[in-house]
MIDREN-850312 format. One line per field, with one value per residue: residue in three letters; residue number from 1; z, x, y of N, C-alpha, C, O, CB in turn. Coordinates in steps of 0.1 Angstrom, whole numbers, plus 2048, in hexadecimal, padded with zeros to 3 digits. Glycine has a CB too. Layout:
// residues N
type: [ALA, ...]
seq: [NUM, ...]
n_Z: [Z, ...]
n_X: [X, ...]
n_Y: [Y, ...]
ca_Z: [Z, ...]
ca_X: [X, ...]
ca_Y: [Y, ...]
c_Z: [Z, ...]
c_X: [X, ...]
c_Y: [Y, ...]
o_Z: [Z, ...]
o_X: [X, ...]
o_Y: [Y, ...]
cb_Z: [Z, ...]
cb_X: [X, ...]
cb_Y: [Y, ...]
***
This chain:
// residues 160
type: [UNK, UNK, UNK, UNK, UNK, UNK, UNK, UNK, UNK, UNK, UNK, UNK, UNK, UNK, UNK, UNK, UNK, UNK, UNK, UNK, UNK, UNK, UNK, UNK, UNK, UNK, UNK, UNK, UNK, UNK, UNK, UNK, UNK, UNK, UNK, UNK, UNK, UNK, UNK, UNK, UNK, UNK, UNK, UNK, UNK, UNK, UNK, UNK, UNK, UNK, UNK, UNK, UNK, UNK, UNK, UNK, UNK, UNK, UNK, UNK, UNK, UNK, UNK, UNK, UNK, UNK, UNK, UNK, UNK, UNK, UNK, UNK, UNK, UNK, UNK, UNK, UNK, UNK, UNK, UNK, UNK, UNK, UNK, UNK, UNK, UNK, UNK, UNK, UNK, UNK, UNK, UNK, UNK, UNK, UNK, UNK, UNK, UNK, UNK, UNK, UNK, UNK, UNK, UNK, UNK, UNK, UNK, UNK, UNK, UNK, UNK, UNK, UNK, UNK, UNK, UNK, UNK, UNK, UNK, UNK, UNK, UNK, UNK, UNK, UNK, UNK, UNK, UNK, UNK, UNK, UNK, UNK, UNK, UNK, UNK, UNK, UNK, UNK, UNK, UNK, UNK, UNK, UNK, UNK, UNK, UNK, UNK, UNK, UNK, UNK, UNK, UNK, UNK, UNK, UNK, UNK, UNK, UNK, UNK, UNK]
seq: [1, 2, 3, 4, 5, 6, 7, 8, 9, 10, 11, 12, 13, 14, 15, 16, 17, 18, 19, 20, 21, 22, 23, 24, 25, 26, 27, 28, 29, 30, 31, 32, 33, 34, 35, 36, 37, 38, 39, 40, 41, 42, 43, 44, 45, 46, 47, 48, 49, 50, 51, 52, 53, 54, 55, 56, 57, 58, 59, 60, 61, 62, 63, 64, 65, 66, 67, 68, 69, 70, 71, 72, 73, 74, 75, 76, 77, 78, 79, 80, 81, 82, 83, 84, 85, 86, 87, 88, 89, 90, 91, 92, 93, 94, 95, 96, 97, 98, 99, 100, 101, 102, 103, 104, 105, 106, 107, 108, 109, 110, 111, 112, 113, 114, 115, 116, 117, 118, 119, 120, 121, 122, 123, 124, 125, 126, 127, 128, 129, 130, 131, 132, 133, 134, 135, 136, 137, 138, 139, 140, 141, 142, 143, 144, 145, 146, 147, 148, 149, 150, 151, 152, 153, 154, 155, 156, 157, 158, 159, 160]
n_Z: [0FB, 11D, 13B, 14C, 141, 12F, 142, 14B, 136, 12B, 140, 13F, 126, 128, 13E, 130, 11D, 132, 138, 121, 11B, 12E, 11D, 114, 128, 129, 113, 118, 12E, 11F, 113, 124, 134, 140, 15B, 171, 162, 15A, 147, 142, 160, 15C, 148, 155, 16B, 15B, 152, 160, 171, 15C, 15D, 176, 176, 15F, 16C, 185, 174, 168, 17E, 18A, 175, 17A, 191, 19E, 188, 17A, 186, 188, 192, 196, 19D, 195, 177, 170, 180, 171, 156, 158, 156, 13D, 12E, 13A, 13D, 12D, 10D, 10C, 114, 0FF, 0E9, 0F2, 0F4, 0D7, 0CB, 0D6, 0DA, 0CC, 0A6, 0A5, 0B8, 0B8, 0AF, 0C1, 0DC, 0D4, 0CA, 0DF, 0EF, 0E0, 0D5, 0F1, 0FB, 0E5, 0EC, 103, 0FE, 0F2, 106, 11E, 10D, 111, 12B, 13A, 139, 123, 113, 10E, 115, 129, 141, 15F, 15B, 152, 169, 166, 175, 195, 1B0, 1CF, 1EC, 1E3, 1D0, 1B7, 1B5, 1AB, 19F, 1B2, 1CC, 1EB, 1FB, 1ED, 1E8, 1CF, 1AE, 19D, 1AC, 1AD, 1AF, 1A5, 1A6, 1C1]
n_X: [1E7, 1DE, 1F2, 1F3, 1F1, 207, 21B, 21A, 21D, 236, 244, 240, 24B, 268, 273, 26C, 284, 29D, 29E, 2A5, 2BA, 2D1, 2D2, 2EB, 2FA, 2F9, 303, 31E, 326, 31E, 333, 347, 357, 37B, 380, 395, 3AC, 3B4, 3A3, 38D, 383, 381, 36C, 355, 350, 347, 332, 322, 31E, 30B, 2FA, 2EF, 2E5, 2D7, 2C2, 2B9, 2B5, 29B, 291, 289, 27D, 25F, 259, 25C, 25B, 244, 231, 239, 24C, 260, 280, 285, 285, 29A, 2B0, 2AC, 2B3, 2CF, 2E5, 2E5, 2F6, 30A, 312, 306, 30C, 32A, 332, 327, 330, 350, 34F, 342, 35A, 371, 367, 36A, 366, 352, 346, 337, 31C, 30F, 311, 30E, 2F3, 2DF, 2E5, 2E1, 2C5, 2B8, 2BE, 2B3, 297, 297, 29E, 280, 270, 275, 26D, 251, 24E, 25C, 264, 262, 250, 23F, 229, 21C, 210, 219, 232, 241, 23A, 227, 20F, 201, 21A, 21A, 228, 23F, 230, 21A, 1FF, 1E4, 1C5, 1B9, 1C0, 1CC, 1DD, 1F3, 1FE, 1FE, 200, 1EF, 1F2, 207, 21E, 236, 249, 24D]
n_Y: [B2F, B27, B35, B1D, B0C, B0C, B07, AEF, ADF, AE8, AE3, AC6, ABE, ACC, ABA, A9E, AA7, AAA, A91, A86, A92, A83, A6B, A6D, A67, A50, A46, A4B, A3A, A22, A1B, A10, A18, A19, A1C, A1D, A29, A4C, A5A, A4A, A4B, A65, A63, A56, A64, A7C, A73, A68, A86, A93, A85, A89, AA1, AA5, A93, AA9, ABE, AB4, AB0, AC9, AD5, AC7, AC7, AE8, AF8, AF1, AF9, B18, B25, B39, B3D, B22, B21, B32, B1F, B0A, B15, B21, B08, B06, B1A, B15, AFB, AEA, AF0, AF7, ADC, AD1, AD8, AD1, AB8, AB5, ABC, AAD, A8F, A6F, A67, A51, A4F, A6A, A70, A60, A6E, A8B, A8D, A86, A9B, AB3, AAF, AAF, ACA, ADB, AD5, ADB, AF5, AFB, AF4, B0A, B1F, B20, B1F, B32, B56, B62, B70, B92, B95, B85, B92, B83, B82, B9A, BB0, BBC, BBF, BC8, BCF, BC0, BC1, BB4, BA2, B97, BA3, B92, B87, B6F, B5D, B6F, B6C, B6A, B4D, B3F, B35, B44, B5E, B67, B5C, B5B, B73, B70]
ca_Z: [105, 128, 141, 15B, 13A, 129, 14A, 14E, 12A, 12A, 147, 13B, 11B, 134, 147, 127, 119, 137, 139, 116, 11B, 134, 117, 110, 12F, 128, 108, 11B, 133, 11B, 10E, 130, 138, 14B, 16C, 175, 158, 15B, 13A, 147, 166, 158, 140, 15E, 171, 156, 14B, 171, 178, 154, 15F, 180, 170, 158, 177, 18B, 16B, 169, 190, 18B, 16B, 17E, 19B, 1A0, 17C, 179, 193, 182, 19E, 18D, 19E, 18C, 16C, 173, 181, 167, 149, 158, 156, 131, 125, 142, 13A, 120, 102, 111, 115, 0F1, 0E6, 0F8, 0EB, 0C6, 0C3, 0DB, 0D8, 0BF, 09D, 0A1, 0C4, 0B7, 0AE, 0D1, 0E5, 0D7, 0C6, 0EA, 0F3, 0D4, 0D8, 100, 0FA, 0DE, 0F4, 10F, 0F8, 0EE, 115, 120, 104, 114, 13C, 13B, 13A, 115, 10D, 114, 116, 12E, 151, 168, 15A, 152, 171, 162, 180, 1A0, 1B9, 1DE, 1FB, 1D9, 1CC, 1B1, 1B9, 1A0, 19F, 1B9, 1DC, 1EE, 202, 1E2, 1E8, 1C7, 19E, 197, 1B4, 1A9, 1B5, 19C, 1AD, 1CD]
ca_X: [1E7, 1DF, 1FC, 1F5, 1F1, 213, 225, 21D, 223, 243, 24D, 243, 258, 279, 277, 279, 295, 2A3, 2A0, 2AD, 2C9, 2D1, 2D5, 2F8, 303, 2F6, 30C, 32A, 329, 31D, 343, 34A, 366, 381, 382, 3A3, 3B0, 3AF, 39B, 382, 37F, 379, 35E, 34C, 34D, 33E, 324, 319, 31D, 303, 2EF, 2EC, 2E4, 2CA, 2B8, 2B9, 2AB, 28E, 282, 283, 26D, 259, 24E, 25B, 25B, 23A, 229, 23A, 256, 267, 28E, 288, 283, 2AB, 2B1, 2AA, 2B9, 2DC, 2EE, 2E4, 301, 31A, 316, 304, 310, 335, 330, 31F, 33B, 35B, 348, 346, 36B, 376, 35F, 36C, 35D, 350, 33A, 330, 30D, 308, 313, 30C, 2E8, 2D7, 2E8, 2D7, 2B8, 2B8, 2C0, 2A6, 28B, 292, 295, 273, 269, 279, 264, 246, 24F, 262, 25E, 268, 242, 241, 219, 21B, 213, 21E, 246, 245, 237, 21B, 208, 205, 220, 217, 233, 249, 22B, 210, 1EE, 1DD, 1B5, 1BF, 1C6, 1CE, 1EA, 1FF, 202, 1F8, 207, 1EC, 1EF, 216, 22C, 245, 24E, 24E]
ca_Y: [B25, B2D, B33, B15, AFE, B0C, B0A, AE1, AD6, AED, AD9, AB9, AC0, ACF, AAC, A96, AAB, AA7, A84, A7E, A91, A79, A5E, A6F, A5E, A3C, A42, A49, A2F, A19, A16, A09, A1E, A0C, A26, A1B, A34, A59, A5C, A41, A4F, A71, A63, A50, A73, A89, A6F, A71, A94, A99, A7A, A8F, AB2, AA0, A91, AB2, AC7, AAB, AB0, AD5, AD7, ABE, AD1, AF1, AFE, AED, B00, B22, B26, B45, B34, B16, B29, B36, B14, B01, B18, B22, AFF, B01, B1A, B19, AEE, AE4, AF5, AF3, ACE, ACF, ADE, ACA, AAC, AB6, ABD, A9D, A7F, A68, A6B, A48, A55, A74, A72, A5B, A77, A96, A89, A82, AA7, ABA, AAE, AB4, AD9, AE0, ACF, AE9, B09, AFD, AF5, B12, B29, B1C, B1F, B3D, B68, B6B, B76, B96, B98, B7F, B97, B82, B81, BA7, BB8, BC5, BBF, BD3, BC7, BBF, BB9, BAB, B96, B9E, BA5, B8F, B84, B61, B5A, B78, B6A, B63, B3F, B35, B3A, B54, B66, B71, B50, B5E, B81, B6E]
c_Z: [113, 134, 148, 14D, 135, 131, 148, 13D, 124, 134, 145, 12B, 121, 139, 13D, 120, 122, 138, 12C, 114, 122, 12C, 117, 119, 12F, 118, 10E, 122, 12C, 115, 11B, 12F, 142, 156, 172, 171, 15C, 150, 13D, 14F, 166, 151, 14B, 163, 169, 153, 159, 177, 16C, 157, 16F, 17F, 168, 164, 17F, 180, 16D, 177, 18C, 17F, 170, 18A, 19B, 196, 178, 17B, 192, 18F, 192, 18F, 197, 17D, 16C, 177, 179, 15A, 149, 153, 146, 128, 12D, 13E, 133, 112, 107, 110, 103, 0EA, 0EA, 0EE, 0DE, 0C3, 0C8, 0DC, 0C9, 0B5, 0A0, 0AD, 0C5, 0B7, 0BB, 0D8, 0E2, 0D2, 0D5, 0ED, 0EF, 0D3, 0E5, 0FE, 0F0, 0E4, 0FF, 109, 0F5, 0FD, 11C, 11D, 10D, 126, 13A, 136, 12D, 111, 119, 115, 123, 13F, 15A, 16A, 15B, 160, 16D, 16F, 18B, 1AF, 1CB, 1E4, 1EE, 1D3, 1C0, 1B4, 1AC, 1A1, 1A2, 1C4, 1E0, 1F8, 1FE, 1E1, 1D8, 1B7, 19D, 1A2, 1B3, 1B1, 1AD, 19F, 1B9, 1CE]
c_X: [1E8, 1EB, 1FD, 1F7, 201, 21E, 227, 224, 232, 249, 250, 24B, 267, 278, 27A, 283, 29C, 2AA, 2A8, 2BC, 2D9, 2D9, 2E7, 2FF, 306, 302, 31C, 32F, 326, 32A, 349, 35B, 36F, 387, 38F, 3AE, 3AD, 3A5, 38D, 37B, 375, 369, 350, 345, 342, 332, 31F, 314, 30D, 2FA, 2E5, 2E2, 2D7, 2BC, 2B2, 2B0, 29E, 288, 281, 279, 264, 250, 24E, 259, 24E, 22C, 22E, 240, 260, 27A, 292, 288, 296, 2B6, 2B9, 2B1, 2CA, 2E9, 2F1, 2F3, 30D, 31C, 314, 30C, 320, 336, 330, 32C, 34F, 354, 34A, 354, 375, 370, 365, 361, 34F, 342, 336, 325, 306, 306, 310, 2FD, 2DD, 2DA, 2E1, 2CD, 2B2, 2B7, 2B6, 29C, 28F, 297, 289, 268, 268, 26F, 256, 243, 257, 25C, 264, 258, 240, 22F, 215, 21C, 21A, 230, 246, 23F, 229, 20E, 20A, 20F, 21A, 21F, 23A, 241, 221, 206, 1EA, 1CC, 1BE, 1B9, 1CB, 1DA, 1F5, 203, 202, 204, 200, 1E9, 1FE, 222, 236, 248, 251, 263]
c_Y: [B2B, B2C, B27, B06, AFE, B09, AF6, ADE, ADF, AE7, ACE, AB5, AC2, AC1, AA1, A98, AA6, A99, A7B, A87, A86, A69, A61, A65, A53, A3A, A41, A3F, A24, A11, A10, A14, A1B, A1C, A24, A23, A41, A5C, A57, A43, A5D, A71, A60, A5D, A79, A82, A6B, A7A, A99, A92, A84, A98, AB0, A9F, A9C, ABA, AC0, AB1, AC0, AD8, AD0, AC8, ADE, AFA, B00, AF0, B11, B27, B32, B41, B2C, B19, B29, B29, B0F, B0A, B19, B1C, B02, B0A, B1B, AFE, AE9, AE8, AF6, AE3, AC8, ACE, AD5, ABF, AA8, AB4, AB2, A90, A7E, A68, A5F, A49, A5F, A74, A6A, A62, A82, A99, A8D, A93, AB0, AB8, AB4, AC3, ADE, ADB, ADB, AF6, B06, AFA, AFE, B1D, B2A, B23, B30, B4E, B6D, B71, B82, B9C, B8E, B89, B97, B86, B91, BB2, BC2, BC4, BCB, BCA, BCA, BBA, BB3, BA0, B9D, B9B, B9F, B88, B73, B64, B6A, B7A, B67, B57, B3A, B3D, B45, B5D, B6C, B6B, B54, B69, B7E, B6E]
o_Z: [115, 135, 14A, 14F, 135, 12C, 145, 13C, 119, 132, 147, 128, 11F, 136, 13D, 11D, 11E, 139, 12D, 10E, 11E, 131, 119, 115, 133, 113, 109, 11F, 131, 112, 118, 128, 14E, 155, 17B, 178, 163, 153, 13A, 14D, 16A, 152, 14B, 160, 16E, 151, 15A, 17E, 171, 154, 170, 186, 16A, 165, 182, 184, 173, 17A, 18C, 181, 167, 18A, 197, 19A, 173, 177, 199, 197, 187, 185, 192, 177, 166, 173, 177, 151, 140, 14E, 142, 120, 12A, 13F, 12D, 10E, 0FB, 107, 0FD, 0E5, 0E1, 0E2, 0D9, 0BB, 0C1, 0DF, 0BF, 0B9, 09F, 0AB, 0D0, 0C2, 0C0, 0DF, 0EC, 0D3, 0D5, 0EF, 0F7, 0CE, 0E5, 100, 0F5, 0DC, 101, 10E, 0F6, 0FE, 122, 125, 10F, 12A, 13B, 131, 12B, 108, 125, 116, 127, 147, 15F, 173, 165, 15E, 171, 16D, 18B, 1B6, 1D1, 1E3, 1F2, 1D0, 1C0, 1B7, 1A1, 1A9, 19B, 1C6, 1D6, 1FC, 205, 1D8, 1D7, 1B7, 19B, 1A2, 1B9, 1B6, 1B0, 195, 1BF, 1D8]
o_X: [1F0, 1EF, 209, 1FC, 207, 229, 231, 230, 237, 255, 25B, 24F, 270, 283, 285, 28B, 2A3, 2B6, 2AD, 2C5, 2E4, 2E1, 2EE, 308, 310, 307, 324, 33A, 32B, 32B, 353, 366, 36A, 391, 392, 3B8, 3A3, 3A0, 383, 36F, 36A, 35F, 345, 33A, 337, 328, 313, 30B, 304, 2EF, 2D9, 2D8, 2CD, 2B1, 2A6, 2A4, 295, 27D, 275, 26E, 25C, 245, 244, 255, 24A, 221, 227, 239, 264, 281, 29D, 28C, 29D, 2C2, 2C5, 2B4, 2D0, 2F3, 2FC, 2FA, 318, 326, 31C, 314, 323, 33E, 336, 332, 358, 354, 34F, 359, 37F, 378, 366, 355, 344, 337, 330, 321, 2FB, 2FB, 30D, 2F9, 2D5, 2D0, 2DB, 2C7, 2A9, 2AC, 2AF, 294, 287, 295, 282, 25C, 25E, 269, 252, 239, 24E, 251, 26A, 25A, 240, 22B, 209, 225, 221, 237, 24A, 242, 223, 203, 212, 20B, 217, 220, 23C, 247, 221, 204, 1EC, 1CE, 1C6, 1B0, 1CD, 1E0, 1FF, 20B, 206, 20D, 206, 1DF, 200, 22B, 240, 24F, 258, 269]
o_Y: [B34, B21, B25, AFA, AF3, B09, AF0, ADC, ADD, AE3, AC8, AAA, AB9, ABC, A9B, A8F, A9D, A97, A70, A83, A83, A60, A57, A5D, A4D, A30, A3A, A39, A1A, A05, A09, A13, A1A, A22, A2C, A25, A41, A67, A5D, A40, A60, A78, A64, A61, A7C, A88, A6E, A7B, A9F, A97, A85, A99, AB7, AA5, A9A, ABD, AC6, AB6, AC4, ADD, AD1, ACD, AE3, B06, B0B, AED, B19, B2D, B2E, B41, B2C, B10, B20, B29, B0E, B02, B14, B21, B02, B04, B21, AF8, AE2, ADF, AF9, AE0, ABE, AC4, AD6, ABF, A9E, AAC, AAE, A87, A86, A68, A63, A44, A62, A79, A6C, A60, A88, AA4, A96, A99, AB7, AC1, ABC, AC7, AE6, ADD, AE4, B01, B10, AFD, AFF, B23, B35, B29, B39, B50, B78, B79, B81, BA8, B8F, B89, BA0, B8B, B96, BBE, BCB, BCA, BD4, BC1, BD4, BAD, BA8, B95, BA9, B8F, BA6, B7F, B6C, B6C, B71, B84, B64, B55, B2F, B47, B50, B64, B76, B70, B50, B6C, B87, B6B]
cb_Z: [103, 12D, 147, 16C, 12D, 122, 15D, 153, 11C, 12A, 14F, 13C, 112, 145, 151, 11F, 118, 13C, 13B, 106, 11F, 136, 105, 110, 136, 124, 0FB, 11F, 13E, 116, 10A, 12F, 139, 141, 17A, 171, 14A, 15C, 12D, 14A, 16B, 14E, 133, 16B, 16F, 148, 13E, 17A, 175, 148, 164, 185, 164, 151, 180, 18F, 15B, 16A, 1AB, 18D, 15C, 182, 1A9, 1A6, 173, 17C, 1A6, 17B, 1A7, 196, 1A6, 18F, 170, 181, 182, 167, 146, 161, 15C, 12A, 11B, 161, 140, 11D, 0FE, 11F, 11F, 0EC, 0F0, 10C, 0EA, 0BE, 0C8, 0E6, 0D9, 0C1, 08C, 0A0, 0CF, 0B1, 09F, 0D9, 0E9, 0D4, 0C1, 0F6, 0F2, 0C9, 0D7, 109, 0F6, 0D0, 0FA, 122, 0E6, 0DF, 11C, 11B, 0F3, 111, 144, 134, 148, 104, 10D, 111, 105, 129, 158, 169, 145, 144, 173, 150, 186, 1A7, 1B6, 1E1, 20A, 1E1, 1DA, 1A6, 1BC, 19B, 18A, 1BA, 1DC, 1F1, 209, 1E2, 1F2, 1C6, 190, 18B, 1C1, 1AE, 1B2, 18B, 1AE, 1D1]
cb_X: [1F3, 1D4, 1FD, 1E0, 1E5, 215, 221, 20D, 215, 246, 24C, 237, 254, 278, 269, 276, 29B, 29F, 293, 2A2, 2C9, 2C2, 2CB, 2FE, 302, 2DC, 30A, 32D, 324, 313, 34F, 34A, 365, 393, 377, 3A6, 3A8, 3BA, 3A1, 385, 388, 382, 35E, 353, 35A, 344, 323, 31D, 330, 306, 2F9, 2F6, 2F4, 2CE, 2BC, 2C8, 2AF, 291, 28C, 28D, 26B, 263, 251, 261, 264, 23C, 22F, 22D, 25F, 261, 290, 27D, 279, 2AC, 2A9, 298, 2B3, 2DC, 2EB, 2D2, 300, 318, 316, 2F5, 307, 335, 31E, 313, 338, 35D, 33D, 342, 373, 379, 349, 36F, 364, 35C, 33D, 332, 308, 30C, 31E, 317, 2EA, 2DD, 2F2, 2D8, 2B4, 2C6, 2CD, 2A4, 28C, 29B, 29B, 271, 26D, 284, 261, 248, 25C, 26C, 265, 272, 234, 24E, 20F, 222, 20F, 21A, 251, 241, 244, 215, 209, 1F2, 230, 20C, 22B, 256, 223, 20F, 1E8, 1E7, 1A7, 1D0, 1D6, 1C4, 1EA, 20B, 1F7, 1E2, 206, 1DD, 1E9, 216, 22B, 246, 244, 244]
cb_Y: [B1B, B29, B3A, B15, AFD, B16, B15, AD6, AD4, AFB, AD7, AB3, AD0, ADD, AA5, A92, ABA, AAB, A81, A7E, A9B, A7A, A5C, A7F, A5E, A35, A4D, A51, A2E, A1C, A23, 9F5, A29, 9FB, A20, A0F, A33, A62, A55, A36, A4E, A78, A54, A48, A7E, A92, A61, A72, AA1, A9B, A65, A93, ABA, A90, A89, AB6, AC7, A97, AAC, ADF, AD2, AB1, AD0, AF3, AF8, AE6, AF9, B28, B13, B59, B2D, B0B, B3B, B42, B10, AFC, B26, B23, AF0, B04, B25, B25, AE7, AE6, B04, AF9, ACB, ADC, AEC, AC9, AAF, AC5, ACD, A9C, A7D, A5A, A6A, A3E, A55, A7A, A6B, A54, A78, A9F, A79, A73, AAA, ABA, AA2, AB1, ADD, ADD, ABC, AE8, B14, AF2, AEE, B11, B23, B0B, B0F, B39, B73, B5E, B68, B9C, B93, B74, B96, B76, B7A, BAC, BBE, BBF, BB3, BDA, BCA, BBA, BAA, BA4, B8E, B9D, BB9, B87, B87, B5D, B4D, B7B, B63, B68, B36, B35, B2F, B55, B61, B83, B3C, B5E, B8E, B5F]
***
C-alpha cells in the first residue's frame, strides 16, 4: 500500500477509535452521577477529561497525522501508556462488576483500533525511507523526488 494511501486510512481508522473510545464516557455519565458527591464529581471529571482526550486524538488523526506531520505521530501515541492503559487498568480493578464490560469494552476496542492505526501511520516499517533517514538530508529536511521547497509529504514533511 502506498504511503499517502496508508497514511489516510490509518487516520481514518485513529479518528474512529478515537471516537469510540469516547463511548466510555457516555457510559459513565450515563449513571448520572449526582456531582454534589465527591465520587460523582470525580466520575463527571474523568468522563470529561477522556471525552476531551478522545476528541483531541480525533482532530489530530484527522489533519495533522493525515497529512504525515511526524509530531502528531508522538502526539497522538504518548497519552496511550501514560493514560490509557493506566485508566484501563484503575478501571478493571474499580468499576463495579455490574459496569465493567460498559467501561472497559468501549476502552479495549479504542486501543486496539489505534495499535492497528498507529501500525499503518507510523515509523515501525523499517523499509519505509521516509521514517528511517535513508534519504539525503537538506537544511534538516529530505531531499525527495517533489517540491523543492519541502512544503509537501514527499518532499520530507516528517524530518521537518
Amino acid at each position: 500500500m502506498e504511503r499517502m494511501r496508508r497514511l489516510k486510512v490509518g487516520a481514518l481508522i485513529l479518528a474512529m477509535g478515537s471516537l469510540s473510545l469516547s463511548a466510555a464516557s457516555g457510559a459513565m455519565l450515563a449513571q448520572r452521577p449526582d456531582v454534589a458527591t465527591d465520587t460523582g464529581s470525580l466520575l463527571c471529571a474523568g468522563a470529561l477529561a477522556n471525552l476531551s482526550l478522545s476528541l483531541l486524538w480525533a482532530l489530530i488523526a484527522v489533519f495533522p497525522l493525515r497529512r504525515g506531520e511526524r509530531w502528531a505521530f508522538w502526539a497522538y501515541s504518548l497519552p496511550i501508556p501514560l493514560y490509557g492503559i493506566p485508566m484501563l487498568i484503575l478501571d478493571g480493578t474499580h468499576v463495579s462488576r455490574g459496569h465493567l464490560l460498559s467501561t472497559l469494552g468501549p476502552q479495549v476496542v479504542g486501543l486496539v483500533v489505534a495499535t492497528l492505526g498507529l501500525s499503518l501511520v507510523g515509523p515501525l516499517r523499517s523499509s519505509d525511507r521516509r521514517w528511517n533517514g535513508g534519504q539525503a538530508r537538506t537544511r534538516g529536511r529530505v531531499a525527495l523526488a517533489g517540491s523543492r521547497d519541502g512544503s509537501s509529504w514527499e518532499s520530507g514533511r516528517f524530518f521537518s
